[in-house]
N, C-alpha and C positions, 0 to 999 in steps of 0.2 A: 598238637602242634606239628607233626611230624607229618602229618596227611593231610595239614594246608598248605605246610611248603611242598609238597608234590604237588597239589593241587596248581598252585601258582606255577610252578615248571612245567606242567604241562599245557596251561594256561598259556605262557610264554612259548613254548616249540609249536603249540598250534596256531598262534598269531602268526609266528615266523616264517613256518610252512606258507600259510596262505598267504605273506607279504609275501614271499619267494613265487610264488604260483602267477598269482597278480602280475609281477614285473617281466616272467616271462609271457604271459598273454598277451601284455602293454607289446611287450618287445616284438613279438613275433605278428602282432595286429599289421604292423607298417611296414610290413614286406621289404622290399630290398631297396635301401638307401643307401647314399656313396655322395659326399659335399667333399672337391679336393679345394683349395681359395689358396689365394698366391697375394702379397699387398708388398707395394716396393717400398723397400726403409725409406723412411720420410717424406710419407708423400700424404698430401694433407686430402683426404678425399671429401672430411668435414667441408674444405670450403669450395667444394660443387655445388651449383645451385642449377645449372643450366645445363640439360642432358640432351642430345641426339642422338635416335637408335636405328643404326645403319641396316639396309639388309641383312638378314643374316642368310649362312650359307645351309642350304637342304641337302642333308646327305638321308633323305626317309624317302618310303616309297611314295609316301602323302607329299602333291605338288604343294598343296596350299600350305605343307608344316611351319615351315620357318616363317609367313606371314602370320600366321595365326599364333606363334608363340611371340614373334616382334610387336603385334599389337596388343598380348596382355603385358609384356614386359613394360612398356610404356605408359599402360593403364595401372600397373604396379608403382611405376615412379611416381605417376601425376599423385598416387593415393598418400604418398609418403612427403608431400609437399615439393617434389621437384618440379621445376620447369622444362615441361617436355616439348623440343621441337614438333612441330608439325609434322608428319611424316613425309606431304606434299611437298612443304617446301625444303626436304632433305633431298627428294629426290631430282625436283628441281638444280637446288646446288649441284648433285652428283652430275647429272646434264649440265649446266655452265661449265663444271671443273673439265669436262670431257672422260669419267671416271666411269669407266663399263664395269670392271669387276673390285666389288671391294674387298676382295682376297690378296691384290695384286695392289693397294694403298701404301705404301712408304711414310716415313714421318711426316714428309714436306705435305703429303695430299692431306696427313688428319689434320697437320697446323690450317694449313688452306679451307679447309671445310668448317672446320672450329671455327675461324675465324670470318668466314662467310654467311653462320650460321648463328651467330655470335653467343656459340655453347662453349659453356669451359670443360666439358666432358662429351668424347664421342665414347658408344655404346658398340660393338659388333659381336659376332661370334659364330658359333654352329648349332644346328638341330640336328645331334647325330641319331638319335634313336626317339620315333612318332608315333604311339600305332597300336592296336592289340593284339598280344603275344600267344601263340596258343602253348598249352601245357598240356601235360599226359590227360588231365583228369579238366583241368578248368582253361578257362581265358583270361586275360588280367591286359590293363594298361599298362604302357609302360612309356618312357622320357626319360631322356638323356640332353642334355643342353651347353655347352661352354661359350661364356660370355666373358669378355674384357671389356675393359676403360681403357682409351686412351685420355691422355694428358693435351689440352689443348694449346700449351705452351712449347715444349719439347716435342710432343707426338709419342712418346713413348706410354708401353702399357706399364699400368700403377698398379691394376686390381685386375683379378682373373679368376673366373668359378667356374669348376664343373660339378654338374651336379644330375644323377641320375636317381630317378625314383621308378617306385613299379612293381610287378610280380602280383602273385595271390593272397591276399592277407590270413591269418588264422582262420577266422571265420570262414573265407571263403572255401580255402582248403579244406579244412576238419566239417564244419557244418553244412554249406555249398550256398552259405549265406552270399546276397547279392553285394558283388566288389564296386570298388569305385569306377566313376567312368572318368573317360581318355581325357574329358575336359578338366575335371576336378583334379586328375591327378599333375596336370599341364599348368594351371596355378597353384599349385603347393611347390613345386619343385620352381619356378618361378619367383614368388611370395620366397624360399629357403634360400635360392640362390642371393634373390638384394637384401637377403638378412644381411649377408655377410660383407656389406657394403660398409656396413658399422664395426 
């Protein structure tokens, strides 16, 4: 009797060990993540149906960054059932409103666009970090992105994410197993950011 209950305790510290082992592989697989999310009390985002996603502002050395993550963010919404403006006729409106920089928009320009564009949500933000990083040993992706909601009623922001993804995964580091590329990693952080929409 006395050498089955060892048996079973050992039994149990070697599952435990290897569940321990496991969670740090999990953990350390997904390199460096960071989701900050801001949502203003009482503000109903549930009842968005109709989204426009303004330029966003390029702080990467890649010209095209911020177009190319504004058109999967859009292609993220349209996936999730929203109604996504045109992008053509946003920018149209921005020319009608006479609006050169949408860094420089006040409440009255998003109520005015909202309403010209007849979204009850405008989308904007930044791509601060595009591009691949190099490191002592490897290369990796890396994305950084912060995006709000304005309110098309008020103009005020409701919802607000940053969210940066990136670095070398275990595999890549420890084995020199091949990482993810710049596009994959550019919809996961995208896709993580409009989780937090909910």
């Amino acid at each position: 009797m006395g050498s089955g209950t060892g048996r079973k305790s050992a039994q149990r510290a070697w599952f435990g060990a290897l569940l321990f082992l496991l969670t740090m592989v999990m953990a350390l697989g997904c390199g460096g993540v960071s989701v900050k999310r801001y949502i203003r009390p009482a503000a109903d985002i549930s009842a968005i149906e109709s989204i426009a996603v303004l330029p966003l502002s390029n702080y990467t050395t890649d010209t095209h960054a911020a177009e190319k993550i504004r058109n999967k963010i859009g292609i993220e919404l349209l996936s999730r059932g929203y109604n996504v403006i045109e992008p053509g006729e946003v920018m149209k409106s921005l020319g009608e409103l006479k609006i050169r920089s949408v860094d420089d928009m006040g409440k009255e320009e998003i109520v005015n666009i909202a309403g010209l564009l007849n979204a009850d949500g405008i989308i904007t933000g930044d791509v601060e970090v595009y591009g691949i990083s190099d490191g002592i040993v490897v290369s990796y992706p890396e994305v950084s992105i912060h995006l709000r909601l304005f309110d098309s009623v008020t103009g005020n922001v409701i919802w607000s994410v940053g969210h940066t993804n990136g670095g070398p995964s275990f595999w890549t580091r420890h084995l020199g197993a091949e990482g993810r590329t710049l596009d994959a990693v550019s919809e996961q952080v995208i896709r993580e950011a409009v989780d937090q929409l909910h």
